[in-house]
N, CA, C, O and CB atoms as a CASP TS submission, in Angstrom:
PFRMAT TS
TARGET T0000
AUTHOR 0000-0000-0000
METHOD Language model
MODEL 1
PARENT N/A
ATOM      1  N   UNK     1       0.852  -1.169   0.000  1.00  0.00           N
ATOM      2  CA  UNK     1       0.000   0.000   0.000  1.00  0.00           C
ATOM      3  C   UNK     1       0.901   1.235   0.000  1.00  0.00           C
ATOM      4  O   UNK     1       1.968   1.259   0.612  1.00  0.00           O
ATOM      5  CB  UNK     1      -0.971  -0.004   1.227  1.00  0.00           C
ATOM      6  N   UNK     2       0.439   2.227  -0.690  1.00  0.00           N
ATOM      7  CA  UNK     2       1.551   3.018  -1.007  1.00  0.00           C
ATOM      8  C   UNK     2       1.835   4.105   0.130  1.00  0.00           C
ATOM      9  O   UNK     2       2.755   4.921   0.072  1.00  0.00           O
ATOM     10  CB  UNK     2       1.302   3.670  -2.375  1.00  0.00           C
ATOM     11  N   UNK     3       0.677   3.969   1.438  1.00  0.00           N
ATOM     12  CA  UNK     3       0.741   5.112   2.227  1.00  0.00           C
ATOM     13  C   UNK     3       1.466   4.441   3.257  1.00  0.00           C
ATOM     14  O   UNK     3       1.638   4.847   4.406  1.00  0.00           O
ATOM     15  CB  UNK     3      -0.608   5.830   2.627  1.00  0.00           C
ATOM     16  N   UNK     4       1.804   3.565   2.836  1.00  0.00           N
ATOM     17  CA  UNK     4       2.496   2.966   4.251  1.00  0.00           C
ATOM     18  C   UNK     4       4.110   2.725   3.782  1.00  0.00           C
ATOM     19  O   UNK     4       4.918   2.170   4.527  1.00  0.00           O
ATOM     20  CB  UNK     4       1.653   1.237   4.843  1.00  0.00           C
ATOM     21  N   UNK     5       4.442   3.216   2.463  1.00  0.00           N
ATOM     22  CA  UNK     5       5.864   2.462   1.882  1.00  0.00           C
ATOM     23  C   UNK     5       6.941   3.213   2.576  1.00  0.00           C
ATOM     24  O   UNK     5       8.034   2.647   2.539  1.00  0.00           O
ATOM     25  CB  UNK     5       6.141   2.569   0.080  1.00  0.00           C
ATOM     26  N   UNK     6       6.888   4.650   3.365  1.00  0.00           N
ATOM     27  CA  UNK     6       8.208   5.038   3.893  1.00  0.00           C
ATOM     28  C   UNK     6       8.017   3.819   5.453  1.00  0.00           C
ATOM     29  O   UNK     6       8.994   3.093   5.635  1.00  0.00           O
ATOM     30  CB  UNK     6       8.334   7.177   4.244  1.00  0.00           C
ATOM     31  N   UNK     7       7.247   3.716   6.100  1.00  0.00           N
ATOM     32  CA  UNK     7       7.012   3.239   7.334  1.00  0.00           C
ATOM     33  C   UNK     7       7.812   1.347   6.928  1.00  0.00           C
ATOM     34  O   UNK     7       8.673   0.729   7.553  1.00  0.00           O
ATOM     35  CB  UNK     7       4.971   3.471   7.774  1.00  0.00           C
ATOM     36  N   UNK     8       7.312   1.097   6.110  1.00  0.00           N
ATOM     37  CA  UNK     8       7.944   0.215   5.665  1.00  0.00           C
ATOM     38  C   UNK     8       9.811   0.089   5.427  1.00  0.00           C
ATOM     39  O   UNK     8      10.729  -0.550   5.943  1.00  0.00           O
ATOM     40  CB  UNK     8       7.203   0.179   4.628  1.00  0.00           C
ATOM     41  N   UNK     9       9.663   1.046   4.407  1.00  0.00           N
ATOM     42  CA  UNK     9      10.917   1.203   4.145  1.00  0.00           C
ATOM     43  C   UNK     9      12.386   1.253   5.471  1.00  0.00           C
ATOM     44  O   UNK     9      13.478   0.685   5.432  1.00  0.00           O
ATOM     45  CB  UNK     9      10.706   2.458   3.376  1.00  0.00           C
ATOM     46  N   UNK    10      11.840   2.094   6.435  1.00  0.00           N
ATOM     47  CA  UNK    10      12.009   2.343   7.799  1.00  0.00           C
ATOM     48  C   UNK    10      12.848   0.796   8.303  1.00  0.00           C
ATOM     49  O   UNK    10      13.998   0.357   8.322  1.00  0.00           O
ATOM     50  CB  UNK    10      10.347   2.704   8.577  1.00  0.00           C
ATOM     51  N   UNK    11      11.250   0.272   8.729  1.00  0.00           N
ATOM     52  CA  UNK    11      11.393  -1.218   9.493  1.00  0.00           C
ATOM     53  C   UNK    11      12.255  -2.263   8.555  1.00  0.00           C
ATOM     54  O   UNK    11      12.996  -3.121   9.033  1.00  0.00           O
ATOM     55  CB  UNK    11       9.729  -1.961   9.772  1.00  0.00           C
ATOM     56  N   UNK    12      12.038  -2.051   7.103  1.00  0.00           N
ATOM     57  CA  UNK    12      13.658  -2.908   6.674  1.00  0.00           C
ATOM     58  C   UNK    12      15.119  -2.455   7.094  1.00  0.00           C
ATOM     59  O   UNK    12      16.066  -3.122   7.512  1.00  0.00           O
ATOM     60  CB  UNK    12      13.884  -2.878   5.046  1.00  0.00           C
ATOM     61  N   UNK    13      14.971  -0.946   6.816  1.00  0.00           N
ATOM     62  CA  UNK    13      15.976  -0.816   7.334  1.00  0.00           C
ATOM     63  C   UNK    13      16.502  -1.161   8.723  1.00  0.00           C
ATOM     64  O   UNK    13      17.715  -1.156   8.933  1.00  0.00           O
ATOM     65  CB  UNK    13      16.053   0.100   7.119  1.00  0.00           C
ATOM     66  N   UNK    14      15.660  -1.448   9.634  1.00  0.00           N
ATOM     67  CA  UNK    14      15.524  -1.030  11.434  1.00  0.00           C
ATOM     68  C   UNK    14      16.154  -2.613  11.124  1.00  0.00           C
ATOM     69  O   UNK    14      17.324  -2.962  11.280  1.00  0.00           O
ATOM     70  CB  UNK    14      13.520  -0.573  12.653  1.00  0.00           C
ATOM     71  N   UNK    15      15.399  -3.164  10.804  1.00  0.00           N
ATOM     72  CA  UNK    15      16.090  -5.016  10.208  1.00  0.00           C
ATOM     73  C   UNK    15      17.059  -5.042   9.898  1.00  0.00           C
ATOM     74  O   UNK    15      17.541  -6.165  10.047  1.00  0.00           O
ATOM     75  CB  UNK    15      15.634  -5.843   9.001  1.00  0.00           C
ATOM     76  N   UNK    16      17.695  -4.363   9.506  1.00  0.00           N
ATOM     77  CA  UNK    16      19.111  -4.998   8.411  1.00  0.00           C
ATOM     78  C   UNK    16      18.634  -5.627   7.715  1.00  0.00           C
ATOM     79  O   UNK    16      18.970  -6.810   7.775  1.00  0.00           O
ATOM     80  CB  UNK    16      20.318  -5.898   8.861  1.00  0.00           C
ATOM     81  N   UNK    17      17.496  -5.200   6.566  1.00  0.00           N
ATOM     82  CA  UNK    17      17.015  -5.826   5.411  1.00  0.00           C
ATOM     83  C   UNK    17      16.758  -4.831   4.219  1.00  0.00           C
ATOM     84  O   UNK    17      15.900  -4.952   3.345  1.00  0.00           O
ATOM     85  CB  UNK    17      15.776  -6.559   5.772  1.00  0.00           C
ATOM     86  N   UNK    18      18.058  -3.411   4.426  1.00  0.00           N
ATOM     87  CA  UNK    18      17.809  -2.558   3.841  1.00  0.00           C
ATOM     88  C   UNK    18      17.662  -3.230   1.778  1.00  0.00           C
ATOM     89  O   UNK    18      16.949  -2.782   0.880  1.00  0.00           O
ATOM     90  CB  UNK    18      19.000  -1.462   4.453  1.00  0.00           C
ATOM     91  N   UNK    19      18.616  -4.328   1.758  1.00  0.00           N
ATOM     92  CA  UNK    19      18.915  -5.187   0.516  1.00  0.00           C
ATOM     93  C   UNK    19      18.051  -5.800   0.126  1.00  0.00           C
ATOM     94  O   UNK    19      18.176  -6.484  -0.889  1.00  0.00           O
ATOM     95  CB  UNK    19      19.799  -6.037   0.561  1.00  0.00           C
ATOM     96  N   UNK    20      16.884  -5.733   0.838  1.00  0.00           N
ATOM     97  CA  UNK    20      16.372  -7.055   0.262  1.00  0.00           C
ATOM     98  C   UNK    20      14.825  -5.849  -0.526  1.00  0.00           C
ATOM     99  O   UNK    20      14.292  -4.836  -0.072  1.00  0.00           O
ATOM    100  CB  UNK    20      15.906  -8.743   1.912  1.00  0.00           C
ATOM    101  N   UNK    21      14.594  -6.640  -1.824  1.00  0.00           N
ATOM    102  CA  UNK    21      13.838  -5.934  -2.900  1.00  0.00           C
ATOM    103  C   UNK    21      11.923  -5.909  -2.065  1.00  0.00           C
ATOM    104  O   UNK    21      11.292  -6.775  -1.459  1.00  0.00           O
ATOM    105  CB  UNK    21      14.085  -7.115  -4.740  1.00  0.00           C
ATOM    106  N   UNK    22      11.677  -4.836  -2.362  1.00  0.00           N
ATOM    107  CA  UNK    22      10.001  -4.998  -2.134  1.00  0.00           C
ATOM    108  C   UNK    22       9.380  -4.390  -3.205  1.00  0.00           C
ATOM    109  O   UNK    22       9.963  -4.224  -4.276  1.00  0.00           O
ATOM    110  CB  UNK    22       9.364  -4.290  -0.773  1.00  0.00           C
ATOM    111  N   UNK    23       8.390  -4.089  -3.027  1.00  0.00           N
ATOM    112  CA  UNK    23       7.373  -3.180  -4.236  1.00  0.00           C
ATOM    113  C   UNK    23       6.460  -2.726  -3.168  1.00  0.00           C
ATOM    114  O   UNK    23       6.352  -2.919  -1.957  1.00  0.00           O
ATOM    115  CB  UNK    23       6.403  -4.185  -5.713  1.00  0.00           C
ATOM    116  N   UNK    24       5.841  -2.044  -4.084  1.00  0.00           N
ATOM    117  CA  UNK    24       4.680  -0.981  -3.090  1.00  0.00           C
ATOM    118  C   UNK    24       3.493  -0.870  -4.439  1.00  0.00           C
ATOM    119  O   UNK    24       3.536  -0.076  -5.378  1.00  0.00           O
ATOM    120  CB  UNK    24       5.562   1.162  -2.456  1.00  0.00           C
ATOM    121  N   UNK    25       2.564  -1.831  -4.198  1.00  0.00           N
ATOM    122  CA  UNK    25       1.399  -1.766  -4.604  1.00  0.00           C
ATOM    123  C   UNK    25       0.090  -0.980  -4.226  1.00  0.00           C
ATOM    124  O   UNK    25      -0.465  -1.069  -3.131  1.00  0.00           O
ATOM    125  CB  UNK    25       1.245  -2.720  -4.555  1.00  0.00           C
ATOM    126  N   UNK    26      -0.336  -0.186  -5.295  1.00  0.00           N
ATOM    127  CA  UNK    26      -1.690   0.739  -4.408  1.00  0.00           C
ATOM    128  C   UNK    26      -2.970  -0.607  -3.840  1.00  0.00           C
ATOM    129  O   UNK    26      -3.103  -1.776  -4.205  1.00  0.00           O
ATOM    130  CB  UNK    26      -2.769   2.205  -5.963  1.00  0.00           C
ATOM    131  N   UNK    27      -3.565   0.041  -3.051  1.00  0.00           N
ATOM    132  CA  UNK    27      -4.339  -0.545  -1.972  1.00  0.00           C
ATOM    133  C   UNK    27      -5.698  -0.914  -3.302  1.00  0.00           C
ATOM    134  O   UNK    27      -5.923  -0.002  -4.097  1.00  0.00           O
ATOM    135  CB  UNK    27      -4.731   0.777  -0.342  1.00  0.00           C
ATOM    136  N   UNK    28      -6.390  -2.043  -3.423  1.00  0.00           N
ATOM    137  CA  UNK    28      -7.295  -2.521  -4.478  1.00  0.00           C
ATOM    138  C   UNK    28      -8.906  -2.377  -4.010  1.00  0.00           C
ATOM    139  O   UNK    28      -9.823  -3.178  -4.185  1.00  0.00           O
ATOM    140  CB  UNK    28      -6.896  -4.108  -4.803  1.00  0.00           C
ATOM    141  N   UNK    29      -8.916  -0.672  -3.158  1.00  0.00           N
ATOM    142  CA  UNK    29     -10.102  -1.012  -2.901  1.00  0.00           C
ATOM    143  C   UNK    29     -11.362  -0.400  -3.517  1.00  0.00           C
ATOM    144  O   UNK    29     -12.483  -0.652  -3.076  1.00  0.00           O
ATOM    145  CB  UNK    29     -10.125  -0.921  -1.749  1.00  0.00           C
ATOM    146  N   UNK    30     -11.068   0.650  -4.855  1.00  0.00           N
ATOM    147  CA  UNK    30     -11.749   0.786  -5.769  1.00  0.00           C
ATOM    148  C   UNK    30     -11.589   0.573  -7.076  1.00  0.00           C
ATOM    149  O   UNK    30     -10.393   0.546  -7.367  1.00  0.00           O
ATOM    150  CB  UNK    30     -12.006   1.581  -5.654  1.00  0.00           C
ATOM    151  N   UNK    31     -12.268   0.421  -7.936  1.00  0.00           N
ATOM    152  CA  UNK    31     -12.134   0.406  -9.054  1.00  0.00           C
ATOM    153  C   UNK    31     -10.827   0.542  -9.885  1.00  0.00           C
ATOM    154  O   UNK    31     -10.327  -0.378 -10.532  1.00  0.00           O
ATOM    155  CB  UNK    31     -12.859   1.110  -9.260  1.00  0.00           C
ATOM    156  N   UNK    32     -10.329   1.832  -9.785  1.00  0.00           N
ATOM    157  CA  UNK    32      -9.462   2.485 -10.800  1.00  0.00           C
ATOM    158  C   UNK    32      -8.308   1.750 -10.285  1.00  0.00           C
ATOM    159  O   UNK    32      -7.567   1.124 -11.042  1.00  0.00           O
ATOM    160  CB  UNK    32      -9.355   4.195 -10.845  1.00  0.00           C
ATOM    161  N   UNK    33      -8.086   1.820  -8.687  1.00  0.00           N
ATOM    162  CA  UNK    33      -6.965   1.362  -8.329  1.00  0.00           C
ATOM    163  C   UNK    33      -6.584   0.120  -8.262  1.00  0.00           C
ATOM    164  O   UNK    33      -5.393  -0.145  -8.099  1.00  0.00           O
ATOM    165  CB  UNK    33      -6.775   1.738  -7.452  1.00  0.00           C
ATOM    166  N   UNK    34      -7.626  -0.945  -8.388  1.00  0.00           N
ATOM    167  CA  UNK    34      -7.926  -2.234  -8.342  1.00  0.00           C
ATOM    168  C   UNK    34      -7.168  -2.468  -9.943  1.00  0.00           C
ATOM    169  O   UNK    34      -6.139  -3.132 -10.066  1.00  0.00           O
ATOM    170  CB  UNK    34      -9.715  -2.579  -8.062  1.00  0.00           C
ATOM    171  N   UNK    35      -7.508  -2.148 -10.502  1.00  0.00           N
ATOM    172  CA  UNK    35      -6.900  -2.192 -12.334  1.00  0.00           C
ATOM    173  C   UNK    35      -5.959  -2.273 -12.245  1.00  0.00           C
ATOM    174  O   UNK    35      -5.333  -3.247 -12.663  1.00  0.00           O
ATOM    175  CB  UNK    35      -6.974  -1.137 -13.417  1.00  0.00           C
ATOM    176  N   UNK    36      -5.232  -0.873 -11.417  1.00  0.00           N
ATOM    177  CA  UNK    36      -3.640  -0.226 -11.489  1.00  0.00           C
ATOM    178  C   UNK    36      -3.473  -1.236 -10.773  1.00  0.00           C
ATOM    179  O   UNK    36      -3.172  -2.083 -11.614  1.00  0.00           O
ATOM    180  CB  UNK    36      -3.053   1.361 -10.917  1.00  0.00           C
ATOM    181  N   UNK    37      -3.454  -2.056  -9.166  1.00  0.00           N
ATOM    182  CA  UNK    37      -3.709  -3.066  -8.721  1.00  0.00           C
ATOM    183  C   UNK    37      -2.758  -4.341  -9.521  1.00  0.00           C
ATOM    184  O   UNK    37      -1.605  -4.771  -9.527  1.00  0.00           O
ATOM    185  CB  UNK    37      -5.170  -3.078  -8.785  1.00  0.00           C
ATOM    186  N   UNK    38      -4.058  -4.594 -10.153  1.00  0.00           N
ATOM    187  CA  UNK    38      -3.878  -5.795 -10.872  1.00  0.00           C
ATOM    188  C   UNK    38      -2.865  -5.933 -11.902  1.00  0.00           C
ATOM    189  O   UNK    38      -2.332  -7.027 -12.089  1.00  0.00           O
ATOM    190  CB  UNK    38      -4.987  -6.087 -11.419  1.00  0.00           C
ATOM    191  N   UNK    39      -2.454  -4.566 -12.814  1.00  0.00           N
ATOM    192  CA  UNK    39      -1.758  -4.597 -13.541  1.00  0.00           C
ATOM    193  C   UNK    39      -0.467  -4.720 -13.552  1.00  0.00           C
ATOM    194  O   UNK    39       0.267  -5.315 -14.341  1.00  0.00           O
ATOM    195  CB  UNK    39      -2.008  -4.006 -13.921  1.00  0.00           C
ATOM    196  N   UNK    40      -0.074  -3.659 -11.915  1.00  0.00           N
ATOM    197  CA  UNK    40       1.410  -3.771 -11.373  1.00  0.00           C
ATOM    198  C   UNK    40       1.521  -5.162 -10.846  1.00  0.00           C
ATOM    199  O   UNK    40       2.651  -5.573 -11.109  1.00  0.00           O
ATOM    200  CB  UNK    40       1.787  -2.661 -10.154  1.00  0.00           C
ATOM    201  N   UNK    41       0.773  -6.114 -10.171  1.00  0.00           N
ATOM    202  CA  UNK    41       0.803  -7.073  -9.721  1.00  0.00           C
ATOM    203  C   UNK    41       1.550  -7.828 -10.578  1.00  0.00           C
ATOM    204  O   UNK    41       2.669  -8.298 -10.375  1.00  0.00           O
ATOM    205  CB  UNK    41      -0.261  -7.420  -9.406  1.00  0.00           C
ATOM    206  N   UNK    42       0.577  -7.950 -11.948  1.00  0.00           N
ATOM    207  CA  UNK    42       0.732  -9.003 -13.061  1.00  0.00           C
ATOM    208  C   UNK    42       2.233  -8.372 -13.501  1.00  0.00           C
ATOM    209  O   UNK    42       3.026  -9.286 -13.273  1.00  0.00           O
ATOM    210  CB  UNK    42      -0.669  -9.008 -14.432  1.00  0.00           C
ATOM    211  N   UNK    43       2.833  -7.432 -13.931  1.00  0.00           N
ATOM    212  CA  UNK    43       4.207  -7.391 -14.452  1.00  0.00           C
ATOM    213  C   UNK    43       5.032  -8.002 -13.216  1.00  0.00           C
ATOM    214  O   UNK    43       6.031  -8.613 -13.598  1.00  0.00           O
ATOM    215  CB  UNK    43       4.696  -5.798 -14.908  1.00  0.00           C
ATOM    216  N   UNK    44       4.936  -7.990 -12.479  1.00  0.00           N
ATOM    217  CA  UNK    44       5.576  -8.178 -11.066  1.00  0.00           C
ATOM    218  C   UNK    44       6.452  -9.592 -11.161  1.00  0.00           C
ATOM    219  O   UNK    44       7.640  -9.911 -11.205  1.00  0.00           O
ATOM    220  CB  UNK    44       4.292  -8.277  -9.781  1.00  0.00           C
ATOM    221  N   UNK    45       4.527 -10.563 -11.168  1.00  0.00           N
ATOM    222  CA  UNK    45       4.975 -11.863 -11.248  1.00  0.00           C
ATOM    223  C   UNK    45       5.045 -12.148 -12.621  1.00  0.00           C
ATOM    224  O   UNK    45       5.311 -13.333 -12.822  1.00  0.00           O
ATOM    225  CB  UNK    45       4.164 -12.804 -10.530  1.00  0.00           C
ATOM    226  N   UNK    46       4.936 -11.642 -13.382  1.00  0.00           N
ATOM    227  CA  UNK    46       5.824 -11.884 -14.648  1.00  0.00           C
ATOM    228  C   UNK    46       7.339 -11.787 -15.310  1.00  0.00           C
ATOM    229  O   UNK    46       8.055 -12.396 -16.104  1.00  0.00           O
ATOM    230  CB  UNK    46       5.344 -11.299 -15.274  1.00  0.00           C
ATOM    231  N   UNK    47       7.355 -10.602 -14.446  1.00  0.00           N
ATOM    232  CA  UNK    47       9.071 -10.351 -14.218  1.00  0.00           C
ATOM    233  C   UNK    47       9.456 -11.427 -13.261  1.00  0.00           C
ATOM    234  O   UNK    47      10.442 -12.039 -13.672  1.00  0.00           O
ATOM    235  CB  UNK    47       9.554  -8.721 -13.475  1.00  0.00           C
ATOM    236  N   UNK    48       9.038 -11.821 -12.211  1.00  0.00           N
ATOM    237  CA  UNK    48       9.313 -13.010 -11.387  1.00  0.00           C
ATOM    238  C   UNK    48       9.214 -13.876 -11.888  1.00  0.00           C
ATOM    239  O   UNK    48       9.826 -14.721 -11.236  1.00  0.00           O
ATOM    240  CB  UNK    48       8.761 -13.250 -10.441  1.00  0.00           C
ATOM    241  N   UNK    49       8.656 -14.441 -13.008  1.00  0.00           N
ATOM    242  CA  UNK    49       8.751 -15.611 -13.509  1.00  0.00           C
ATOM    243  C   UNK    49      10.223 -15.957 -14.537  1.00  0.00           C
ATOM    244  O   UNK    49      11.043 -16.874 -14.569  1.00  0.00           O
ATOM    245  CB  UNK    49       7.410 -15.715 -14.222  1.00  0.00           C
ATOM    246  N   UNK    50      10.029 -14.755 -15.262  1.00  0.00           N
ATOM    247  CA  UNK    50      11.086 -14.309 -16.399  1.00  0.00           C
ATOM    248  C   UNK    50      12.861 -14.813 -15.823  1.00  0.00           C
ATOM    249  O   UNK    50      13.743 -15.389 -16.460  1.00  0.00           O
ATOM    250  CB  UNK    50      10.911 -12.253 -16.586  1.00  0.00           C
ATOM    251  N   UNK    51      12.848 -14.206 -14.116  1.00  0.00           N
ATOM    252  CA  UNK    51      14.057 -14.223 -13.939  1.00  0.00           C
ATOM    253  C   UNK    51      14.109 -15.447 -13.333  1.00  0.00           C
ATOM    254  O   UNK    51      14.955 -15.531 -12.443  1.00  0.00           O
ATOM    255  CB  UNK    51      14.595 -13.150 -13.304  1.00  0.00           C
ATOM    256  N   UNK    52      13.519 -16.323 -13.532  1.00  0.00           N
ATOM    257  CA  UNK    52      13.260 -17.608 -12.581  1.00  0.00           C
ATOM    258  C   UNK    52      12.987 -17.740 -11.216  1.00  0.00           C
ATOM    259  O   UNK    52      13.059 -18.811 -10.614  1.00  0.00           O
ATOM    260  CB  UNK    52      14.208 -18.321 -12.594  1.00  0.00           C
ATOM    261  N   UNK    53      12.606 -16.440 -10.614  1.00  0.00           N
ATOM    262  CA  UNK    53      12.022 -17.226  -9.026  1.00  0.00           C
ATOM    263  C   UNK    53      10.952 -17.784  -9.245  1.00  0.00           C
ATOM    264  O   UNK    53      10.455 -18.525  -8.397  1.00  0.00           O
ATOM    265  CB  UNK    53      11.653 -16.306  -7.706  1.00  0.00           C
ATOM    266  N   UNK    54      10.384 -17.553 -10.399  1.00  0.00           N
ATOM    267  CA  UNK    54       8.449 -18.066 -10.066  1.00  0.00           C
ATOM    268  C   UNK    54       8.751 -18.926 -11.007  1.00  0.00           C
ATOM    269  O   UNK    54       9.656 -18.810 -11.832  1.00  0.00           O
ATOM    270  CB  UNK    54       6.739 -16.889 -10.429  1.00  0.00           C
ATOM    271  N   UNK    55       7.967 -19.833 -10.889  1.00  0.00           N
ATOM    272  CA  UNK    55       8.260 -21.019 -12.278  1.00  0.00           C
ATOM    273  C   UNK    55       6.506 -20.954 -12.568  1.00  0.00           C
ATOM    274  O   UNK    55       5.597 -20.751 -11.763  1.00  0.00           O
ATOM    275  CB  UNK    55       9.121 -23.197 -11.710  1.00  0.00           C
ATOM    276  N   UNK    56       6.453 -21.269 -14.359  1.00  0.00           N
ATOM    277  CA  UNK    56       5.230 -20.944 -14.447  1.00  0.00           C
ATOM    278  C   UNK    56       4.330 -22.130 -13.562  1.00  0.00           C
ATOM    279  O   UNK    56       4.919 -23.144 -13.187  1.00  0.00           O
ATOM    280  CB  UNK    56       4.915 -20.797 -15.991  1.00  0.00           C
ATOM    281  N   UNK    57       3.027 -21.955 -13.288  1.00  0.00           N
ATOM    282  CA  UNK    57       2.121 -22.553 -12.563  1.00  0.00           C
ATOM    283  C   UNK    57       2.004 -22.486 -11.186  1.00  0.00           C
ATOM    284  O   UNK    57       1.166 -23.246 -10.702  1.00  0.00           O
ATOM    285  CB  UNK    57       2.176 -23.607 -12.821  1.00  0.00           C
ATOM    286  N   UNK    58       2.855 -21.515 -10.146  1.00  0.00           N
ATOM    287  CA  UNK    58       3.155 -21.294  -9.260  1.00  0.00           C
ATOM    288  C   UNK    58       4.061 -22.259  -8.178  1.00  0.00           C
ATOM    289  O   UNK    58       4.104 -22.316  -6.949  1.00  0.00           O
ATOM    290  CB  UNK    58       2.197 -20.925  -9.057  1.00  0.00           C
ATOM    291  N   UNK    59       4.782 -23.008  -9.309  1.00  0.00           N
ATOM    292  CA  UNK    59       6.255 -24.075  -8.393  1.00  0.00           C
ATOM    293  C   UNK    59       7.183 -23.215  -8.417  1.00  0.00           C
ATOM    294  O   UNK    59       7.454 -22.348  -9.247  1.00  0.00           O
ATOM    295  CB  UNK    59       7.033 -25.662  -9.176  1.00  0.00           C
ATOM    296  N   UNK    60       7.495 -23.405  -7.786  1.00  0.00           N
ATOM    297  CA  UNK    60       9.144 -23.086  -7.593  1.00  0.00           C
ATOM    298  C   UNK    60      10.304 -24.043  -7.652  1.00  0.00           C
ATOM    299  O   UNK    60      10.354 -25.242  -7.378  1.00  0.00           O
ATOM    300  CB  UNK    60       9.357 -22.575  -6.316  1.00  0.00           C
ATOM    301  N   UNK    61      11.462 -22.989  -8.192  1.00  0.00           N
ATOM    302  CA  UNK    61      12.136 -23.809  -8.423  1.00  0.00           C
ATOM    303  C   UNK    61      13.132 -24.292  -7.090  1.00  0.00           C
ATOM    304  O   UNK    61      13.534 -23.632  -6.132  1.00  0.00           O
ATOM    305  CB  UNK    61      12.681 -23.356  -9.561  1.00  0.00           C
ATOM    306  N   UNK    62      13.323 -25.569  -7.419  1.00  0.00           N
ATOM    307  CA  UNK    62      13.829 -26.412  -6.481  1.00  0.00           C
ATOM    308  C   UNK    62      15.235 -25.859  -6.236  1.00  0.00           C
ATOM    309  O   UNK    62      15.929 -25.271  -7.066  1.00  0.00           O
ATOM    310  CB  UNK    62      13.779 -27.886  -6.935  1.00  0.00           C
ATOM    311  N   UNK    63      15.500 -26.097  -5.156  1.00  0.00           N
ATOM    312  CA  UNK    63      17.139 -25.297  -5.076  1.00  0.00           C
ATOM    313  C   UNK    63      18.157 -26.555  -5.246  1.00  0.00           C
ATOM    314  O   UNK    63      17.882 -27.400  -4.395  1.00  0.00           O
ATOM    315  CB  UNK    63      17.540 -24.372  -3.261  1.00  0.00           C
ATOM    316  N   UNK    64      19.482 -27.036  -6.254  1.00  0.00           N
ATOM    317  CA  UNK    64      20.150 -28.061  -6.040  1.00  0.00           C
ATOM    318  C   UNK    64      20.928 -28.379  -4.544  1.00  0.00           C
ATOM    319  O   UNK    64      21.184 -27.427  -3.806  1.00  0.00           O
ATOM    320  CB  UNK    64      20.964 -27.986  -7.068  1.00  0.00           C
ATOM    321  N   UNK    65      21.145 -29.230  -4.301  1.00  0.00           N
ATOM    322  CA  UNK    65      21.528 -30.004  -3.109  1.00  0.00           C
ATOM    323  C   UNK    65      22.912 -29.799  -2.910  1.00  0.00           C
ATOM    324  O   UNK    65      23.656 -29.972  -3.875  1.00  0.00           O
ATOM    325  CB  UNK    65      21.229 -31.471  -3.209  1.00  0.00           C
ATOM    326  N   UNK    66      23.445 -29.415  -1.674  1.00  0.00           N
ATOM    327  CA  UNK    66      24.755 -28.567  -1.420  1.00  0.00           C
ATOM    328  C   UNK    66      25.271 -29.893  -0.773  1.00  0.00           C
ATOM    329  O   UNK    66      26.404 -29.946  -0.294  1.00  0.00           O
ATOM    330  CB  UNK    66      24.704 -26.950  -0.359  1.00  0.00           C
TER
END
């Protein structure tokens, strides 16, 4: 939700998780934003799929054995 992304941003940092990637999606609770919503969503996990964390159909990929 986008009114909450500095408060967020904050508590990764407060973590020592300043590195680690998020997104900030608007809140889907009308119409217009529900679209915008859905649309940022969908590139999201499409880009997630692309770079291989998401495997299509929602598996993941297996990590090899150390």
């Amino acid at each position: 939700m986008v009114a909450i992304a500095e408060n967020v941003a904050r508590a990764n940092r407060e973590a020592g998780l300043q590195n680690v990637r998020w997104h900030v999606l608007p809140f889907p609770g009308r119409k217009p934003r529900r679209d915008q919503y859905v649309a940022e969503l969908t590139a999201l996990v499409t880009g997630f799929e692309a770079a291989g964390v998401l495997l299509s159909g929602g598996r993941q990929r297996s990590k090899p054995a150390e």
